[in-house]
N, C-alpha and C positions, 0 to 999 in steps of 0.2 A: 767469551766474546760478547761486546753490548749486541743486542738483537738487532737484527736485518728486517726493519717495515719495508709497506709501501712498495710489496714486488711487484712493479710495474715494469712498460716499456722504460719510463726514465730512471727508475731505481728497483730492477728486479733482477731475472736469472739472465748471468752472463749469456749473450746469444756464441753461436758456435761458428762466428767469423774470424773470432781470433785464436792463433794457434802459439802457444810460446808468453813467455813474457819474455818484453822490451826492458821492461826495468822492476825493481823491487818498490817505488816507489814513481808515480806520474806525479807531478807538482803544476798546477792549471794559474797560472796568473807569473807574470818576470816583473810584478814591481818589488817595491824594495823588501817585502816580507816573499814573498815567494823566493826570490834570489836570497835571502837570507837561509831561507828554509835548506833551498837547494846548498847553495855554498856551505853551511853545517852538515847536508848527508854527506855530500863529495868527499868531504875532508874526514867523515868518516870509512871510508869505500864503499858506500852505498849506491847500488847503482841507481841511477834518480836522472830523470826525462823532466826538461821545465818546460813549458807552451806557453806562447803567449798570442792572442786573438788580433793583436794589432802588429802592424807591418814590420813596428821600429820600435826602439827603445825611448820611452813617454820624455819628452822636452820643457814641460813646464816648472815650477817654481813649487808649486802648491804646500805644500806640507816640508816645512823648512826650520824648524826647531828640534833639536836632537839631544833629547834630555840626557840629565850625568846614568842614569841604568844603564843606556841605549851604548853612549860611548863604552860602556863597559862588557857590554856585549860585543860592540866593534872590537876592542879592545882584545875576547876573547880571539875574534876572527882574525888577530892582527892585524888590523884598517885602523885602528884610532889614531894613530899620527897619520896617516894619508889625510883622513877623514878632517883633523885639527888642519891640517897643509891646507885643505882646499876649503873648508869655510871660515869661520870670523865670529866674532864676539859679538854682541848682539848690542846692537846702538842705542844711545837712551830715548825714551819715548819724549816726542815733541808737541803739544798739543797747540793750536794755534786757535788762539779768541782774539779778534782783531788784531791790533799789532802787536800783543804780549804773546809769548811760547812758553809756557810752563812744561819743565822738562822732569824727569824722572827716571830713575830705572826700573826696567820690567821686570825684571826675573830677581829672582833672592840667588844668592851664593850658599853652595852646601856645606854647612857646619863641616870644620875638622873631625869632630866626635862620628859622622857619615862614614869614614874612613874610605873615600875615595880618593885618587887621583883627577880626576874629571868633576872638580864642583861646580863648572860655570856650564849652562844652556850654549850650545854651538848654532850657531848661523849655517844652517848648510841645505840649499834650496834640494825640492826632491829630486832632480836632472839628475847633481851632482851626486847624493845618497847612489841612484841607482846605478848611475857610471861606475861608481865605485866598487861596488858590491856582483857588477856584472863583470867588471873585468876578473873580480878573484872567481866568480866561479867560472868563467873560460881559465882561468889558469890553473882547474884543478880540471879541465879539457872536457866541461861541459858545455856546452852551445846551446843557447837561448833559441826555440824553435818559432820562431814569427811568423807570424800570420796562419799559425795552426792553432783554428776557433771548435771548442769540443764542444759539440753541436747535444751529444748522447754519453751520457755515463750509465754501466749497467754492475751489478755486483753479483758473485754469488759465493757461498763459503769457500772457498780457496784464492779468490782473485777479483780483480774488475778491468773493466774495457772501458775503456776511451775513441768515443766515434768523434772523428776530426769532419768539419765539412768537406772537404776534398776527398773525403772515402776511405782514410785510412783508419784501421784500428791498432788500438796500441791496448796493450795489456800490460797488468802491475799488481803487484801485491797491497797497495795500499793509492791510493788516490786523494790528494788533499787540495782544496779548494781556496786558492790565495786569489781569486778572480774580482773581488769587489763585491761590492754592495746589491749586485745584478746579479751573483756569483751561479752560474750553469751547475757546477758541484751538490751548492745548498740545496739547490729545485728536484736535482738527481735523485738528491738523499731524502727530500719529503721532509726537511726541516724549515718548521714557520720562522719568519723572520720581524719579531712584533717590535711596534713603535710606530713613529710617524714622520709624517715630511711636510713640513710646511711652504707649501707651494706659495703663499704673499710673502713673503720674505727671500729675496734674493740677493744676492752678492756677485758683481762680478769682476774676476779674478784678469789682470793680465799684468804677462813679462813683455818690459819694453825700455827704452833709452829715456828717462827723462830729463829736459835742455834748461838750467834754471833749477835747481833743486840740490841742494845742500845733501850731502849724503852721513852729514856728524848726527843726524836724527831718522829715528821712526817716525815720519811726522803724520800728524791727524788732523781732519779740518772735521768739528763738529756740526751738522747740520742738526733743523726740523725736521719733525718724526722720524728720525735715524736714516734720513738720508747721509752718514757722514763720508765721508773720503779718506783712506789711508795711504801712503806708500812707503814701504821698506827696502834700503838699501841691500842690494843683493853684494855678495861679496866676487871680486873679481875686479880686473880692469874695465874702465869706464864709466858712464852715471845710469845703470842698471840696476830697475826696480820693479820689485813685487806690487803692483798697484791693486786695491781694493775697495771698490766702489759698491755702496748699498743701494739698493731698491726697493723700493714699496709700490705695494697696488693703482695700477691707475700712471706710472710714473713709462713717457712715450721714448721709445731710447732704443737708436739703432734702426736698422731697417724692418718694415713688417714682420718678415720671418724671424726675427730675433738675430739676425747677424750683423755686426760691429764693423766698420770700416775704418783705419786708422783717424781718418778724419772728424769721423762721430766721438771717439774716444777721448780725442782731445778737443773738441767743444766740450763735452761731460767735465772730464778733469779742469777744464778751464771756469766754467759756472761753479762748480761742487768745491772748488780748490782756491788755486792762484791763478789769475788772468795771463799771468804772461808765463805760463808753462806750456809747455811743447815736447809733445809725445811722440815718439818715432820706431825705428824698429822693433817692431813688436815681435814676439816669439811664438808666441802663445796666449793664449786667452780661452776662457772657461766661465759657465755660470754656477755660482754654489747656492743652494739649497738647503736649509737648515734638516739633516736627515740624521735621527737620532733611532734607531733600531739596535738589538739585541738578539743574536740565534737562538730560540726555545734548545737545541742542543748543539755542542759540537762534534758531534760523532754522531754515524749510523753504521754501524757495523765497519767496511771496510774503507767508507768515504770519510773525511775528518776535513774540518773547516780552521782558517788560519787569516791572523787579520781583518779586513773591511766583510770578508765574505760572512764571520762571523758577529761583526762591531761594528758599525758605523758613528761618528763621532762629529759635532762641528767642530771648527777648527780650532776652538777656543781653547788655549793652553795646549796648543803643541802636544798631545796624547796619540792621537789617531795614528800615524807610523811610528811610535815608540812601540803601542801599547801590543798593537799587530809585531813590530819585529822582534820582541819577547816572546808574542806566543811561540814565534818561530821556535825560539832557543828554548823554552818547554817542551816541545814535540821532539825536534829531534832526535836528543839523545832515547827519549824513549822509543821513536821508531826503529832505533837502530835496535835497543836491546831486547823488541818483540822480534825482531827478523834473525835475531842470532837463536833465537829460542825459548826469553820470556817469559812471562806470563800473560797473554794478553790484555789480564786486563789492568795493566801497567796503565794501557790508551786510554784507561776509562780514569785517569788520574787527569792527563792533562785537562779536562771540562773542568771538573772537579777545581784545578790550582785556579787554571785561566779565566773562567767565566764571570767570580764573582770577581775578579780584578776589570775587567771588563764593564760590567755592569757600576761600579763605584767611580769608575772614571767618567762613561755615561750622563750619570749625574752632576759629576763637577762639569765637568764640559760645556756642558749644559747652561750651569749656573753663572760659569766665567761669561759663554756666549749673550747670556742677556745683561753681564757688567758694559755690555760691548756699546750697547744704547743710551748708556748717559759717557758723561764728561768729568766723572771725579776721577782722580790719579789711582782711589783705591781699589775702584773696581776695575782697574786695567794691569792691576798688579799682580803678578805669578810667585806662590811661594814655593816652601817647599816641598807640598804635596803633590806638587806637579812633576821632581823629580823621580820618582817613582822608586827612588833609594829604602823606601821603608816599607813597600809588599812584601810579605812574608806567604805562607805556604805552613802556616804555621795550625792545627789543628785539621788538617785536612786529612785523605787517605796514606801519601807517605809521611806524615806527622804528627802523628797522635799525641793528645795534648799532656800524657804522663810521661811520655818519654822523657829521659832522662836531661836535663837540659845544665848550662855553667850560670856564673852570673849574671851574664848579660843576652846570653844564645840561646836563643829554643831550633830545634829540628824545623824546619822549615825557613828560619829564615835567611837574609840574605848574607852572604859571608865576606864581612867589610877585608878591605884591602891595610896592608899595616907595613910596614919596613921591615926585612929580615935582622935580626941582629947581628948576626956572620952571614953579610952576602959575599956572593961568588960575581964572575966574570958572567955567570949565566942567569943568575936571579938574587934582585936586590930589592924584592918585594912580594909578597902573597901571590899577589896579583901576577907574578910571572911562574908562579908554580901552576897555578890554575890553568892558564892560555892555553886550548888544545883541547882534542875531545875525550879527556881522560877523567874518570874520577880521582879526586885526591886525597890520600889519606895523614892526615895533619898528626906526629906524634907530639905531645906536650911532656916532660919528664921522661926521669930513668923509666919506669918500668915499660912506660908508653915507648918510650924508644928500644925496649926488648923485645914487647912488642912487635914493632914493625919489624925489627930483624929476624924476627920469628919467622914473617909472611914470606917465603919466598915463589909464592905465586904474584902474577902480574895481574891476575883478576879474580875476584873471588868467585867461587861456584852455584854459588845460590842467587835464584833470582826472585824477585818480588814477585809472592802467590796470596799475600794475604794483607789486608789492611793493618792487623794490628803490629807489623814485623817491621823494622827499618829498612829504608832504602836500602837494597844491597846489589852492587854491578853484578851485570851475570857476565858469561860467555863473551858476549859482546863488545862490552868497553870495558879499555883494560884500568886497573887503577896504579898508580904512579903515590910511593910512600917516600915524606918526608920527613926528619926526624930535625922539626924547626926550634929546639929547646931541651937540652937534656935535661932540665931543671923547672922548676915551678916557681920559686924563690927569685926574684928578679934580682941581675948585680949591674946593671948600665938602666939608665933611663931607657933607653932603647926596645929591652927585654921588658922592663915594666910597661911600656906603650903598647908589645905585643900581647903580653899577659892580659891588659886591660881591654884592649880590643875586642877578643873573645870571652872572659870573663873567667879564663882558668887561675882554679885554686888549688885545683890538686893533677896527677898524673891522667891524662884523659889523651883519648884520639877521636880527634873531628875528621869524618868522615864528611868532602867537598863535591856536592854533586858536577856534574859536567858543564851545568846552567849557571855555577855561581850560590846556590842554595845549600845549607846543611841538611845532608842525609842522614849521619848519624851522628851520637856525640858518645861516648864511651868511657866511661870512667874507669881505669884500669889497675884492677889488684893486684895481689901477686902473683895472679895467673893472668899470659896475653889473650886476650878478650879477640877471639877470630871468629867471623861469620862463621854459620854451622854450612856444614855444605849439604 
């Protein structure tokens, strides 16, 4: 188990208030990584409490771009046609220098060779992400607890306590901190949260009807010293939009105490902008601050951090709730497979995948956010790094970089999506063998498909106790064997598109973690190649 610092009142020995656990898992924050978090244990039977510090479920717009990884993790959750239903394809960017609009589009489309379904950026404000996401985990009959603010977190080897301000404590086997950039969790755990925040540079953010404004563009009004003006068509009926307005030092706006009146708002928009725009039912409004920080770790023993608590991001290139609702789907299947029995230090994997993904987005984020200050079309343009289609996992502790790999897959990376060549009524693509919280085990050829007839357990016995060993499910998650090819020898294009996608040449079984990641890849002789138990 990673070590237990810093045993103090906010991160030390469980006090002896609490009798029992509540749950196997407390989850501290219901935005859309927390409810991701939560809706992956549900769906595993895990029992898992979510809290959230505020009254209601967050109304704003902020974080509205939902990259093709993201969809495919919706995707796992089954939300990705909700998710496509209720957003929109992202408008071309319109920049306005007097009376010319030089237009563009902003995001790049993901190459065929990506082997997704979801190549295009979705338009889907963060309201709607979290609506979505909160209704599936009431429907797996958890209930978002609001306005319970966990004021104390204490730990000790078997358990942790959650002190609520109203005096309740709740107790869990594992405590994960999806509470934001302020996160209570992090402070618990005594984990630094290095970087900076640049207090001259602010942004402010607001949803509201604008009267006069063309909704066929992203449109941007350039100004001096980056005061410019944004607004993006929100998707839905009516002319509702994400408006984004910059500030600099010294710049008088609003009332003394920094609060906005709709009136103020639209004098702003109207000098920064167009004069004859008219801004009205507002929803929401927020001030952003360029805040670019990184968790020193994400675990302390039994506290583990997830999303903004552990990354904070500007908002440049839509990262910041991708990059968070991935962690999500990294954690979970491992919490679930330390609770069935594990090895503990499975947990000390996630840091390990997630962090330095974290930290390289960090930097682009970063890098986009000051394209944000001029006016060329190239620095406002998003490729395909921004998709996040090509993180891999590849060299780390479940992937060692001699493992056995085809010609195109190494062990860690991400396991593209391909068309079955005999599909069924029930799956007519990879991507529906995957969907669910199950490991997949992929047979390729005869012997690979003796193999798997071989296994007739539903989960193999061995679980990950040492770095240099493949992912292998324990106890916990079952694994689910397909026998997608009895042959290596492609006879339809079809077969050759799947063959090529993975890179097999000869009889192999790809081993599909629960995340979408390859755990094992197996080249199989004329003996079936089965975990040792």
């Amino acid at each position: 188990m990673s070590g237990v610092s810093g045993r103090s009142r906010v991160s030390g020995t469980k006090e002896s208030g609490a009798v029992g656990t509540d749950a196997s898992v407390i989850v501290v924050g219901a935005g859309p990584v927390g409810l991701a978090l939560t809706l992956d244990l549900a769906r595993r039977g895990v029992a898992v409490r979510l809290l959230e510090r505020a009254g209601e479920g967050f109304a704003g717009s902020r974080a509205k771009g939902i990259q093709p990884r993201t969809l495919e993790v919706l995707d796992d959750f089954g939300l990705a046609g909700a998710a496509l239903a209720a957003g929109s394809a992202y408008p071309p960017m319109g920049l306005h220098v007097g009376p010319f609009t030089k237009t563009w589009r902003m995001h790049a489309t993901a190459p065929e060779s990506a082997g997704t379904p979801y190549p295009e950026v979705l338009l889907l404000p963060q309201y709607a992400t979290t609506a979505l996401l909160r209704e599936a985990v009431e429907r797996r009959g958890v209930a978002v607890d609001f306005g319970a603010r966990a004021v104390e977190v204490t730990q000790d080897e078997e358990s942790c306590t959650v002190r609520l301000e109203d005096g309740r404590l709740l107790s869990a086997r594992y405590v994960v901190g999806a509470d934001g950039g302020s996160s209570t969790v992090r402070k618990a755990a005594g984990i630094a949260f290095e970087g900076t925040t640049d207090e001259s540079d602010r942004m402010i953010l607001v949803d509201g009807t604008v009267d006069g404004l063309s909704r066929e563009h992203w449109h941007i009004w350039p100004r001096v010293r980056g005061r410019s003006v944004a607004a993006c068509p929100l998707p839905g009926d009516g002319n509702r939009f994400q408006i984004m307005i910059r500030t600099r030092p010294g710049d008088t706006l609003g009332a003394p105490g920094g609060e906005f009146t709709e009136a103020d708002l639209t004098a702003l928009l109207r000098r920064r902008a167009e004069g004859s725009l008219t801004l009205r039912d507002i929803t929401w409004t927020s001030v952003f601050r360029p805040n670019v920080r990184l968790a020193e770790r994400y675990r302390n023993g039994r506290l583990l951090l997830c999303g903004d608590a552990a990354h904070v991001h500007t908002p440049a290139g839509a990262q910041g709730l991708n990059t968070g609702v991935q962690d999500a789907h990294n954690l979970g299947w491992k919490l679930q497979e330390v609770l069935a029995g594990a090895d503990d230090a499975l947990l000390d994997s996630y840091e390990a995948e997630r962090r330095p993904v974290a930290a390289q987005v960090l930097g682009r984020s970063t890098e986009l956010y000051e394209g944000l200050r001029g006016t060329r079309p190239g620095k406002l343009t998003r490729g395909q790094d921004e998709h996040q289609l090509g993180i891999s996992y590849f060299g780390g502790p479940l992937a060692p970089a001699d493992a056995p790999r085809t010609a195109t897959l190494r062990r860690g990376d991400r396991a593209p999506d391909a068309l079955l060549p005999h599909p069924t009524a029930e799956a007519t693509r990879l991507f529906d063998l995957y969907r669910g919280p199950h490991f997949t085990a992929l047979a390729f050829g005869a012997r690979a498909a003796v193999a798997a007839a071989a296994s007739t357990t539903s989960s193999a016995s061995s679980a990950l106790t040492a770095p240099d060993r493949p992912v292998r499910p324990s106890a916990g998650v079952p694994v689910r064997h397909h026998v997608v090819l009895p042959h290596t020898t492609p006879r339809t294009p079809r077969e050759a598109a799947l063959l090529d996608a993975y890179g097999i040449t000869e009889d192999t079984v790809v081993l599909v973690r629960p995340d979408g990641y390859i755990g094992a890849i197996d080249p199989v002789g004329s003996t079936p190649d089965e975990p040792a138990a």
